[in-house]
C-alpha positions in Angstrom: 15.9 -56.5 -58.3 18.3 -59.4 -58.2 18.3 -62.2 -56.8 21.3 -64.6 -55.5 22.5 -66.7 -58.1 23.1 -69.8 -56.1 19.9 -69.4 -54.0 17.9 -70.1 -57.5 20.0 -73.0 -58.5 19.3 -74.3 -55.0 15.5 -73.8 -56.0 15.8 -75.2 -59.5 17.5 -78.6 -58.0 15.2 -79.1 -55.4 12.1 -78.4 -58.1 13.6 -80.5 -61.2 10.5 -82.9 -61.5 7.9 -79.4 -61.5 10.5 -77.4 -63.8 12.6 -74.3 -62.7 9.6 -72.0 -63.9 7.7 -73.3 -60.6 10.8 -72.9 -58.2 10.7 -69.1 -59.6 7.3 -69.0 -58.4 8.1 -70.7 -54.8 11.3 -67.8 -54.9 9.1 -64.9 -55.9 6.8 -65.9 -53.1 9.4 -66.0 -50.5 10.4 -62.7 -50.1 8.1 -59.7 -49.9 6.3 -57.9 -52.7 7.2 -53.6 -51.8 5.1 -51.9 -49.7 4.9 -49.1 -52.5 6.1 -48.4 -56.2 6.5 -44.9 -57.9 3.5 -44.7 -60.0 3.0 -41.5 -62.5 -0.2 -39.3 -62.6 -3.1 -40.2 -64.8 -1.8 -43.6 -65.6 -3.8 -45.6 -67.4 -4.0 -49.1 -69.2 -0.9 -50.2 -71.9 1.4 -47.3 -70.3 4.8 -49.1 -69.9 8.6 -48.4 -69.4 11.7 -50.4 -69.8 14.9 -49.5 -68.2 18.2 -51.0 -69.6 21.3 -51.1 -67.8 23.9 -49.2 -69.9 26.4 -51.4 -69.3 24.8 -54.6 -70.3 22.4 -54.1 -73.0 20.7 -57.3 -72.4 19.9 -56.6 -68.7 16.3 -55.1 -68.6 13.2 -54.1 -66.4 9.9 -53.6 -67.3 7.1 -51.8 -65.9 3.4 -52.1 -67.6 -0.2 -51.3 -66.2 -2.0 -53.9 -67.7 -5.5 -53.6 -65.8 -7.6 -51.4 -63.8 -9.7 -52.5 -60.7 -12.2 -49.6 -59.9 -9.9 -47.0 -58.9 -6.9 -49.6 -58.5 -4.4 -50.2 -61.1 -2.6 -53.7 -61.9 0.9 -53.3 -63.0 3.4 -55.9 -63.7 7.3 -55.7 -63.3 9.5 -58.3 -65.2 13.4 -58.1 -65.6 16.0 -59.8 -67.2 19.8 -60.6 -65.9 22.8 -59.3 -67.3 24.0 -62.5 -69.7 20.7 -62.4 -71.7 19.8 -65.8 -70.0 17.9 -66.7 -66.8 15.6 -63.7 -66.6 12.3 -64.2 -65.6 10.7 -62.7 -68.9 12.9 -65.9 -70.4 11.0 -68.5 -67.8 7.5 -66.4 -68.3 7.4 -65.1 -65.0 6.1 -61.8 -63.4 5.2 -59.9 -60.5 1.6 -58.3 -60.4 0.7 -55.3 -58.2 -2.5 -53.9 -57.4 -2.0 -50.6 -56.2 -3.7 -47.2 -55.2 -3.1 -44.0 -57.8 -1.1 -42.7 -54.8 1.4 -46.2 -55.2 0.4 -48.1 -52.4 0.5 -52.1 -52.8 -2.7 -53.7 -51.7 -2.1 -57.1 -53.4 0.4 -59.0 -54.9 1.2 -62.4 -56.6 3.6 -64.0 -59.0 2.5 -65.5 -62.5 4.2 -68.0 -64.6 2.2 -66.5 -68.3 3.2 -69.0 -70.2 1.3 -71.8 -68.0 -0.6 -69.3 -66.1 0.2 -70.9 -62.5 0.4 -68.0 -59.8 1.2 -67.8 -56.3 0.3 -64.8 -54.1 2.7 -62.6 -52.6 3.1 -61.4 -48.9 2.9 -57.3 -49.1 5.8 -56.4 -46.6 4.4 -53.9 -43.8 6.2 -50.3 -44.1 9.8 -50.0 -43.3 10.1 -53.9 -43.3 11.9 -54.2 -46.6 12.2 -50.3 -47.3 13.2 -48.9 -44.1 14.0 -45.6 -45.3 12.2 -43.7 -48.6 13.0 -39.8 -48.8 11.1 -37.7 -51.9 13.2 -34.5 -52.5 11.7 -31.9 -54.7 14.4 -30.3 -56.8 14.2 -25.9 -57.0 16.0 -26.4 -60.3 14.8 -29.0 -62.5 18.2 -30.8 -64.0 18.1 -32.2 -68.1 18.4 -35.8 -68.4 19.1 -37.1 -71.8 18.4 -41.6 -72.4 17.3 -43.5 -75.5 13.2 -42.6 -74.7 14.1 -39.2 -75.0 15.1 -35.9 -73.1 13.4 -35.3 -69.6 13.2 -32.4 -67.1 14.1 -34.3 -63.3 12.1 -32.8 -61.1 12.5 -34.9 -58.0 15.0 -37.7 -56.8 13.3 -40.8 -54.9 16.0 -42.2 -52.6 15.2 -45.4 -50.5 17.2 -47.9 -48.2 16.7 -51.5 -48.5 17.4 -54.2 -46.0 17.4 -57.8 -46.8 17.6 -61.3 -45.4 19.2 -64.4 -47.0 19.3 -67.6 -44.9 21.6 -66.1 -41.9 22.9 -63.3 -44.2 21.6 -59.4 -44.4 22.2 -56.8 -46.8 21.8 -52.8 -46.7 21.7 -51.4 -49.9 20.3 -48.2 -51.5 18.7 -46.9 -54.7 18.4 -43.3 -56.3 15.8 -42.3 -58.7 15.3 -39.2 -61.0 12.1 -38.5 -61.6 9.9 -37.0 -64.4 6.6 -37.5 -63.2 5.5 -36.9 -67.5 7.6 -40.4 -68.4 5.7 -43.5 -67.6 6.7 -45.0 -64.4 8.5 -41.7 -63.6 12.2 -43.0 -63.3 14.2 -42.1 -66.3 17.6 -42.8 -64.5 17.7 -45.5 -61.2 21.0 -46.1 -59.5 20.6 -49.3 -57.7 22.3 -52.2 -55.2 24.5 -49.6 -53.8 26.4 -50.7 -51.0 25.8 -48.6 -48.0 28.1 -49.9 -45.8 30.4 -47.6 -43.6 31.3 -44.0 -45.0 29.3 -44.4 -48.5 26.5 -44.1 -46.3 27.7 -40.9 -44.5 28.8 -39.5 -48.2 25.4 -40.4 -49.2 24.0 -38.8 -46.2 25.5 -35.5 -46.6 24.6 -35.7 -50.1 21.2 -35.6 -49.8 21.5 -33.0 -46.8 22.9 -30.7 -49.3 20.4 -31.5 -51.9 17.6 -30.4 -49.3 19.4 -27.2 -48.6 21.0 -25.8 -52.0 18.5 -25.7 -54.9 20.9 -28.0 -57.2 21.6 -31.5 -56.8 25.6 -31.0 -58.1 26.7 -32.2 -54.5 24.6 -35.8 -55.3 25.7 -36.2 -58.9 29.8 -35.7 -57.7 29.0 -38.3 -54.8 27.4 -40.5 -57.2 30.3 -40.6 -59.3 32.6 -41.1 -56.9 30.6 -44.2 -55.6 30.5 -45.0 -59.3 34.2 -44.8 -59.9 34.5 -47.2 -56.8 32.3 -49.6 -58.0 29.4 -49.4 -55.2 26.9 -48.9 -57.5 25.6 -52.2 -59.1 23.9 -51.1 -61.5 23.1 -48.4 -63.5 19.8 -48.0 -65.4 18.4 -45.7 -67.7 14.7 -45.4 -69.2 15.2 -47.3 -72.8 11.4 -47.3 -74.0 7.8 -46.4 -73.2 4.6 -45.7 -74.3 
């Protein structure tokens, strides 16, 4: 969900006389909106979830449907970095989605609300950005407690990412527990977690034995360990929804 600090201030120089709220625009437009977002059953207009990171109460991401289009849904996504300044809800900007009831991105653009200037947004093609998504449906349903409330986790959403900076790429993963009841279905997201080397083959095997036995403890003790070794970035929880 981040994006490289310096990259931005790069942006916000070269786009002083428009402001740095247009060079967010110009960034959001440069790299790909996902091919596909979690989306829970029968959701419908003013549903919405916020994830905060534990660790940094002022770091933040929101989710909101905010239209329908036939049988299409518009839903925005907004976040906010970990000092409290920066963010895009801060500069007014966010990330619209049009998407099928089954998740699948047919448009996108970025929008500055509080001067309403938009740009659209390339949909990357599958496996482009996420080149690896696996859905695993969990025989016994674990307890997770957060602020929003106490949810039954019936399946973990694990993806790969791989990204492009200038002459720099990154792999990195994200793990998802999901409630499909709780809007937006994630009430905990494990994300930027470096998958170089062995954490991907601890990963790996993790997720083999989640397939085969019908508790996830094998993933939850990998996860830690990653945690304990600081490979995972950041650590979110569902904070609010409606």
């Amino acid at each position: 969900m981040g994006r490289p600090v310096w990259l931005l201030t790069v942006l916000c120089l070269v786009a002083l006389l428009q402001g740095c709220a247009s060079a967010d625009l110009k960034l959001a437009a440069s790299q790909p909106a996902p091919d596909w977002v979690y989306i829970h059953p029968d959701a419908k207009v003013g549903d919405r979830a916020e994830w905060k990171n534990a660790a940094r109460r002022h770091h933040y991401i929101n989710w909101e449907v905010v239209a329908e289009h036939g049988d299409d849904l518009e839903v925005t996504l907004a976040w906010q970095n970990e000092t409290g300044s920066g963010g895009s809800e801060q500069k007014g900007l966010r990330r619209h989605f049009i998407i099928g009831r089954d998740g699948t991105v047919k448009r996108a653009f970025a929008r500055n609300f509080k001067n309403g200037k938009q740009v659209e947004m390339r949909v990357a093609k599958p496996g482009e950005v996420i080149v690896k998504r696996e859905r695993i449906p969990l025989d016994t349903p674990q307890t997770i407690t957060t602020p929003a409330g106490t949810f039954t986790v019936s399946e973990v959403l694990i993806q790969h990412y791989h990204y492009r900076v200038l002459v720099t790429s990154l792999d990195t993963a994200a793990v998802e527990f999901i409630d499909p009841t709780a809007s937006f279905g994630v009430v905990r997201s494990l994300q930027d977690i470096d998958i170089a080397g062995l954490v991907l083959a601890r990963l790996t095997a993790a997720v083999g034995e989640v397939k085969m036995n019908p508790s996830p403890t094998t993933l939850y003790t990998a996860l830690s360990e990653l945690e304990l070794n600081n490979k995972i970035k950041q650590n979110f929880h569902l904070e609010a929804m409606r």
